[in-house]
N, C-alpha and C positions, 0 to 999 in steps of 0.2 A: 413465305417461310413460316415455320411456326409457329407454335405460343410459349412465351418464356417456361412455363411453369412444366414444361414436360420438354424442354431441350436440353442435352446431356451437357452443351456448350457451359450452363451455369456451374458446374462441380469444377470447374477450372481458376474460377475465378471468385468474386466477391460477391455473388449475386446470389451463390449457393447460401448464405445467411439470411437472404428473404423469405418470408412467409407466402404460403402457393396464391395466401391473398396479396400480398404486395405483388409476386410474378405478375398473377391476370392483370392488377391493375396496369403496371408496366406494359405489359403484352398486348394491352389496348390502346396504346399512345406509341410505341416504339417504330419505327419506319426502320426497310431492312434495303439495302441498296448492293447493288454489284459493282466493286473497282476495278477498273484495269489496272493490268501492271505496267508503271511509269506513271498513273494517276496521285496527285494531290492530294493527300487527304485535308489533312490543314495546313494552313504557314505558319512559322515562327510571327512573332504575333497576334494573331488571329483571336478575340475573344471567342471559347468555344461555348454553344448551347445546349452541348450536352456531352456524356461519355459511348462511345464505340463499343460494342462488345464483337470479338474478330471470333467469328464461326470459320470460317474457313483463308487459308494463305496467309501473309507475313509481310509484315510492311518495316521498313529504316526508319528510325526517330534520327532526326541530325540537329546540326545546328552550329549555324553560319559563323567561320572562326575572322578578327580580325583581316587575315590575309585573303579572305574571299574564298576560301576553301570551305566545305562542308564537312564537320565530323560527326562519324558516325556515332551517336551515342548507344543505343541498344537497338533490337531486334524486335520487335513484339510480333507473337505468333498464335496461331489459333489458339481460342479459349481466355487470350487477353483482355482485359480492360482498354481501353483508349482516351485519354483524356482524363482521367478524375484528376487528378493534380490542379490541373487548372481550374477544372470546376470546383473542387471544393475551396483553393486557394482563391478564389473568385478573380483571377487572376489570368494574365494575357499566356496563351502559350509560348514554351519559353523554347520550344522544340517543333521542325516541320516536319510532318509523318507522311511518308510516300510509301505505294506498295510498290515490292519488290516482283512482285506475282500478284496473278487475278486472284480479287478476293472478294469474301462475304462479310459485309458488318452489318450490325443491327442497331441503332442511332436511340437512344434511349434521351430526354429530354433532360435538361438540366434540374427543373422544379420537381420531377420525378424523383432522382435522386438524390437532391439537397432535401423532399420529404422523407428519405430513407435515413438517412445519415441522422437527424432530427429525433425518429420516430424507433429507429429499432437500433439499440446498442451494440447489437450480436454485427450488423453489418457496418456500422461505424468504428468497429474495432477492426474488421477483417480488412477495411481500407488501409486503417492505421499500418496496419502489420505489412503490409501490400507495398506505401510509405515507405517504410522502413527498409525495406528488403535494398528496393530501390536505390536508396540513399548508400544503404551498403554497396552495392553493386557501383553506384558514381565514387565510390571512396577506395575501393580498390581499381578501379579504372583509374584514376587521379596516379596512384601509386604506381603500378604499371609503366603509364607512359614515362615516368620520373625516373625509375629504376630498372627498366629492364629494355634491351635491344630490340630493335625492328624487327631482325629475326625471330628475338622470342617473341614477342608479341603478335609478330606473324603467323609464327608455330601453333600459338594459342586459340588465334582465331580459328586457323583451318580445324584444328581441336574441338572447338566448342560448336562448328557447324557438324563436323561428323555427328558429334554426341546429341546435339540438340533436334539437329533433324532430319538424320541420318542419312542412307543412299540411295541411287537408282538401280534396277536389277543390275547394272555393270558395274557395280561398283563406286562408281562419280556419286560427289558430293549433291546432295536433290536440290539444295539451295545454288542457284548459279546467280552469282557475285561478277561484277565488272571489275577488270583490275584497279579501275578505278575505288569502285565501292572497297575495296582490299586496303587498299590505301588511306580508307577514308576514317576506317573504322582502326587500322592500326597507329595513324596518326602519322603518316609521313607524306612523300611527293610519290605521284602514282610511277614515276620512273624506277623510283629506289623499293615500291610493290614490286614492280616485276622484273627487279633485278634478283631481289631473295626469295621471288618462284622460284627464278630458275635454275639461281643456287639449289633450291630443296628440290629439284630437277635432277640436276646433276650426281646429287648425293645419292637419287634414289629415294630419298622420303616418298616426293609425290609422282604422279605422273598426269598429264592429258589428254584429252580428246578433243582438241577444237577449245572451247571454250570452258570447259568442262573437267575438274580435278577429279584426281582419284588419289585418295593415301593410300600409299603402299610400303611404308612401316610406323603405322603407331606408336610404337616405343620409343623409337625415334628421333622422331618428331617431339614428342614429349620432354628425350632429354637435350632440345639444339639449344646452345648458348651461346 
């Protein structure tokens, strides 16, 4: 794979704060490896050694609820970071990241990036902010499942894969989800997923192919309550 300092993947993320001298340095320590899809990337627990940067494909962040159910917390997709949190919290990961699709990462060393964070403000801040997003993001997730229906929350997800990572020439969602994984990430029992498929079935909202959704009305969708 290539060298940090001239791959587009850094404008995505928190790396693009580094100097083309910190890049090469990085770029001469970084190890770049191929996952499969259903591959491990870390466990819940896991001290990590360093952060992921995702060149290519999309892996689940979960994390094991009481009841032995997996909930899905976010998505991370090309151009992500993987792991700062823990590294910089020096801290056990508190999340297991599996790719959802074959993918590309690039394994950046922990000393590496605890010298960044240290040494250059411009990319200590751009973590923070990164941090923070984050934090948002878990904060109206929290809210959500508190106050709003399966449905909607169902609604919302098929939503935010359209929007996020769009379709295949036929229309089908590119991200293909197990109704499991549906389940996982709107926080209910994967039977009561796809019972409100196929409510949005029936209404017409969505439709399928085998495994494979297609929205077919947006607006919709948007307003099921």
């Amino acid at each position: 794979m290539g060298k940090c300092e001239q791959c587009i993947i850094k404008q995505f993320n928190s790396l693009k704060a580094l100097s083309k001298e910190e890049l090469i340095r990085i770029s001469a320590c970084k190890t770049s490896r191929v996952i499969k899809k259903g591959e491990v990337i870390f466990e819940e627990g896991d001290m990590l050694n360093g952060v992921y940067c995702v060149r290519n494909g999309i892996c689940k962040l979960t994390k094991l609820s009481a009841n032995g159910k997996d909930q899905i917390v976010k998505m991370v997709v090309k151009g992500d970071l993987l792991g700062q949190r823990s590294v910089v919290g020096d801290e056990r990961s508190n999340l297991q990241a599996t790719a959802l699709n074959d993918m590309e990462v690039c394994f950046i060393p922990k000393s590496e990036i605890l010298k960044d964070l240290q040494k250059n403000p411009d990319f200590t801040f751009d973590v923070l902010k990164q941090m923070a997003k984050d934090l948002k993001e878990a904060d109206d997730v929290i809210v959500n499942m508190a106050q709003k229906s399966v449905r909607q929350r169902m609604a919302e997800t098929l939503l935010y894969i359209h929007d996020s990572f769009g379709v295949n020439p036929d229309g089908t969602l590119s991200v293909l989800l197990s109704r499991e994984d549906f389940a996982n990430i709107v926080g209910t029992a994967t039977e009561s997923a796809i019972r409100v498929l196929s409510q949005f079935k029936k209404e017409g909202l969505i439709s399928s192919k085998g495994k494979h959704i297609k929205i077919e009305d947006l607006s919709g969708l948007s307003r099921v309550d």
